[in-house]
C-alpha atoms as one frame of an Amber mdcrd trajectory, in Angstrom:
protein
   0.000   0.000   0.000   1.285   3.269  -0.796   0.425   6.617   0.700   0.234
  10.342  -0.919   2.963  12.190   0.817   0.579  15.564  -0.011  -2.470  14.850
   1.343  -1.954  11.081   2.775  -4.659   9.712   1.161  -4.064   5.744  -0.412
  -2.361   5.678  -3.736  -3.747   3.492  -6.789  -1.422   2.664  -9.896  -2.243
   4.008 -13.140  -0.566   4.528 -16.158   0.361   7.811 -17.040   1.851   8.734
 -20.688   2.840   5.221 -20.919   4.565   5.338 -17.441   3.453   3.637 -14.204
   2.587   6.225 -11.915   1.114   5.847  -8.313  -1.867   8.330  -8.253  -4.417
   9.912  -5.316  -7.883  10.942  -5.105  -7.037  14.787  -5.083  -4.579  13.754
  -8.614  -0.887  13.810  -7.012   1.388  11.689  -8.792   4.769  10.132  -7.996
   6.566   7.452 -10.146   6.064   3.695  -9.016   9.506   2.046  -8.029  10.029
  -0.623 -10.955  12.346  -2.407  -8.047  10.064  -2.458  -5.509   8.232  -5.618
  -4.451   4.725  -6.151  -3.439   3.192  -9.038  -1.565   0.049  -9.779  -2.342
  -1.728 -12.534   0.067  -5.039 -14.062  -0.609  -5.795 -14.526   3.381  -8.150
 -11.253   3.374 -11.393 -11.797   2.974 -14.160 -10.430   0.585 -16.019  -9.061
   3.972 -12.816  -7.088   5.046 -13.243  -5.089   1.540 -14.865  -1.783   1.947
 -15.220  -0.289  -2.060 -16.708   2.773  -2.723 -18.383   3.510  -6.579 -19.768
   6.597  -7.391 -20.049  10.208  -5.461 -17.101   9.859  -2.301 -19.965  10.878
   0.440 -22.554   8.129  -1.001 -23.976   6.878   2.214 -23.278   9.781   4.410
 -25.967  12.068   5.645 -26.895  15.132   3.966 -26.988  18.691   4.977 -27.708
  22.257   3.840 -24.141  24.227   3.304 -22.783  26.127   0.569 -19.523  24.974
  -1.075 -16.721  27.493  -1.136 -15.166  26.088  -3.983 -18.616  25.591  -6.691
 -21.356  27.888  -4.368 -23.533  24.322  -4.325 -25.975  24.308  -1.481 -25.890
  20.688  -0.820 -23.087  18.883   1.257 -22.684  15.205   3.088 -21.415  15.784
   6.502 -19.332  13.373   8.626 -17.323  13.771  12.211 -13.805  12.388  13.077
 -12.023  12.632  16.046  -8.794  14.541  14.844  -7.997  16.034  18.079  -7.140
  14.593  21.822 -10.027  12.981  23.498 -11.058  15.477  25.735 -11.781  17.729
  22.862 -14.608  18.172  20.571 -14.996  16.202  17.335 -14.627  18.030  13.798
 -17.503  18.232  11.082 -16.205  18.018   7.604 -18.616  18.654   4.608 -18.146
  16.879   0.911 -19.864  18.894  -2.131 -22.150  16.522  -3.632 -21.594  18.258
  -6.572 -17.990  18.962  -7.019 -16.614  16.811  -3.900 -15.100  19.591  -2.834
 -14.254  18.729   0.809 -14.128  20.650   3.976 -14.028  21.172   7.759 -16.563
  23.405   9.440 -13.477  25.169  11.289 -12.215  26.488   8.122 -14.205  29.125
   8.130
C-alpha cells in the first residue's frame, strides 16, 4: 500500500503517458519504483473489503451548506475525532456536486 505524501490519502497505480505512476484521489502523482516488491496474500477476505463507486460521500448524511469552492448548497457531513479525546470532534462537509471537501473550522 502506498500513501500520498501531499495529502496522505491511499495511492492506486495508473498509467500515465505510458509510465506507471502511483496516483491519489485529489490527482498527485509520484513514479512507481520498478524495483520495488509487493506481496500480495489471498488470506483477506471479501467481507474485510470496503469499495466505494460513485459520489465519495454516497452513504453519508446530507446537509444544507454552501460549497466554497462551486457555491452548491448541498453537502454530506461526517465527524472524526482529529484532536485529543477530551476535545470536541470536527464536522467536515463533501460537495455533492464537485466533492469539494471541507471542515466546518475552516471558516
Amino acid at each position: 500500500m502506498e500513501f500520498c505524501d501531499e495529502c496522505g490519502s491511499m495511492m492506486k497505480t495508473q498509467e500515465v503517458d505510458g509510465v506507471e505512476m502511483w496516483v491519489c484521489s485529489e490527482g498527485h502523482q509520484k513514479p512507481k519504483d520498478p524495483d520495488a516488491s509487493y506481496v500480495v496474500t489471498e488470506g483477506q477476505e471479501a467481507s474485510e473489503v470496503i469499495e466505494s463507486a460513485g459520489t465519495e460521500g454516497s452513504g453519508l448524511p446530507v446537509t444544507d451548506e454552501r460549497c466554497p469552492k462551486c457555491g452548491n448548497d448541498e453537502a454530506f457531513w461526517y465527524m472524526q475525532q482529529i484532536r485529543s479525546a477530551d476535545e470536541s470532534e470536527t464536522r467536515f462537509f463533501v460537495c455533492t456536486e464537485c466533492e469539494h471537501t471541507w471542515r466546518e473550522d475552516d471558516n
